[in-house]
N, C-alpha and C positions, 0 to 999 in steps of 0.2 A: 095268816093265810100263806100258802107255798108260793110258788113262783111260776109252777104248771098251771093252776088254775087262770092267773092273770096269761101267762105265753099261749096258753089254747084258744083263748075269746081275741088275744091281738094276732095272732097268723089269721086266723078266719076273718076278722075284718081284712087285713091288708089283702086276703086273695077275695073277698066279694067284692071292694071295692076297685082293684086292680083289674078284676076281670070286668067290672060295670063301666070303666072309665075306659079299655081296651074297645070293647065293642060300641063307646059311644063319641070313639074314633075315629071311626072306620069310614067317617066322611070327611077327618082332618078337622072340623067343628065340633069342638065341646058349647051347646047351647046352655041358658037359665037351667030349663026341663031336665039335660041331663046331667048336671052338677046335683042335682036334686035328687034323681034319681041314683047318683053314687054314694052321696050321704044317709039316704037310704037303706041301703046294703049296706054299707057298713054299721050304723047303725042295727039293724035288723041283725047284721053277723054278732057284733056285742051282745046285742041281748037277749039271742036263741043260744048262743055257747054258755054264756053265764049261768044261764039254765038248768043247761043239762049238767048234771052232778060228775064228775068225776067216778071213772070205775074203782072200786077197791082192791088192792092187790095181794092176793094170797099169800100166806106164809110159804108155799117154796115158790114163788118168782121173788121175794125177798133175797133170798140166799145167794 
């Protein structure tokens, strides 16, 4: 397997969960609920990217 398929599902966790843990900052307390809720997202980011296949690239964006 390439190395896009695995770097496309880990950018999309680190920005669901970067953005999950960002707004469940925004009181200066990360509680239980929302550490829960980040692992969530990211989780969920893994395995909706995984998912989706990869586009295939034509012979002239090859060149």
């Amino acid at each position: 397997m390439k190395i896009g398929s695995y770097a496309k599902s880990l950018v999309a966790a680190v920005v669901a969960g970067s953005g999950t843990l960002g707004t469940a900052m925004a009181d200066d307390v990360v509680t239980t609920g929302e550490w829960v809720g980040v692992a969530l997202a990211v989780l969920g980011a893994l395995g909706i990217v995984a998912a989706v296949p990869n586009a295939r690239v034509s012979d002239d964006l090859r060149r």
